[in-house]
C-alpha positions as CSV (number, residue, x, y, z in Angstrom):
1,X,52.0,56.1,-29.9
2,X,52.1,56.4,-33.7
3,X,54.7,54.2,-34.3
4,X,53.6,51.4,-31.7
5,X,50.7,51.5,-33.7
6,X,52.3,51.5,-37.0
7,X,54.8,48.0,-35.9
8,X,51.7,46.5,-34.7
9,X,50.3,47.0,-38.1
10,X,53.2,45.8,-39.8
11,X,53.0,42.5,-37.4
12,X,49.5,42.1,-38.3
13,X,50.0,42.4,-41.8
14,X,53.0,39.6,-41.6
15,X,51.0,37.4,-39.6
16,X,48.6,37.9,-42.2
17,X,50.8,37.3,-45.3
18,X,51.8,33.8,-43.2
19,X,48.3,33.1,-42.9
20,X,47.6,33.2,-46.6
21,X,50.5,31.2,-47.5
22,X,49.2,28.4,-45.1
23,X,46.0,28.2,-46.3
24,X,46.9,28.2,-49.7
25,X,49.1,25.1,-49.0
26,X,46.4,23.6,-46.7
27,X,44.1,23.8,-50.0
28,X,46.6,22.4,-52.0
29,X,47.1,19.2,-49.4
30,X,43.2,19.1,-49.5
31,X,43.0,19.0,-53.0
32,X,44.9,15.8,-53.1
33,X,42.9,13.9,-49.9
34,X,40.4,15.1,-51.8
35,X,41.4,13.2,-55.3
36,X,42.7,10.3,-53.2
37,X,39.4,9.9,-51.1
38,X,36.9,10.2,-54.6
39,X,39.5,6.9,-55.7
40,X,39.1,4.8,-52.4
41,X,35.3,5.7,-52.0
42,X,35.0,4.3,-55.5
43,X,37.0,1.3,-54.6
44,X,35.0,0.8,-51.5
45,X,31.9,1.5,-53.6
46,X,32.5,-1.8,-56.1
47,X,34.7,-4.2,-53.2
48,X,33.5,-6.4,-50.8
49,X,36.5,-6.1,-48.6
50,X,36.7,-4.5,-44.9
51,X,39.9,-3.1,-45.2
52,X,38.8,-0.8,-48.4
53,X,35.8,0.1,-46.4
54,X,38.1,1.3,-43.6
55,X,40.6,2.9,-45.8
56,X,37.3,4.9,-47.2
57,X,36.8,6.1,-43.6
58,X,40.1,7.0,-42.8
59,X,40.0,9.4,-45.9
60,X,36.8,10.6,-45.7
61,X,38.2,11.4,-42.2
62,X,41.4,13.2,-43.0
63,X,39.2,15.3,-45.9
64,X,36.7,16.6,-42.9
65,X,39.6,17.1,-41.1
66,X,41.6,19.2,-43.1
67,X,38.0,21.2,-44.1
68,X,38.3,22.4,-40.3
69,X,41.9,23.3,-40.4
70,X,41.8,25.3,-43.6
71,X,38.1,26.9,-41.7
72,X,40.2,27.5,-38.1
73,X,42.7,29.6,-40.1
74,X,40.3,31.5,-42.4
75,X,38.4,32.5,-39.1
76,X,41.9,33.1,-37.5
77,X,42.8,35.2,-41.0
78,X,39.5,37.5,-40.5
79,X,40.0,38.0,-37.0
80,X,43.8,39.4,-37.3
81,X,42.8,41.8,-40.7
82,X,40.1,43.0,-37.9
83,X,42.7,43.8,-35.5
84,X,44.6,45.2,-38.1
85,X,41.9,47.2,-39.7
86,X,41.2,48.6,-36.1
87,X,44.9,49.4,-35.8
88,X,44.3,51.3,-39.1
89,X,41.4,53.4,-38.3
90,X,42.8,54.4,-34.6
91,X,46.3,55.4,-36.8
92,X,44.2,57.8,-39.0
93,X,42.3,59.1,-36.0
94,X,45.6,60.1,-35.1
């Protein structure tokens, strides 16, 4: 029983460790849409052209859209350090 308990922490943990390094690369991607949308709303901003409007939409778009991505695996981080933490306390209850 132990040591079931003790690979599924060790799963957890990985699964955790993969987590991090994709959100950490999802913040970096959404550091640049970020930089790239402030440059097109501000050419939207001063132009009178449709196509810089759209362009502004399409990156305000992908910047919400990678906000929920980087928020589905936080929540999905918390979750498995739950499960993990869980696994932990029924391993010292022995």
């Amino acid at each position: 029983m132990a040591r079931s308990t003790l690979d599924k922490i060790h799963s957890l943990n990985a699964v955790i460790d993969s987590l991090d390094d994709d959100i950490e690369q999802a913040r970096a991607e959404l550091g640049m849409l970020e930089h790239i949308n402030d440059d097109v709303q501000r050419d939207a901003a001063v132009s009178d052209h449709a196509e810089d409007r759209q362009d502004a939409r399409m990156t305000a778009s992908d910047v919400a859209r990678m906000k929920r991505h980087i928020d589905r695996l936080l929540d999905k981080r918390a979750k498995t350090v739950n499960k993990r933490d869980k696994a932990l306390a029924k391993l010292q209850a022995g």
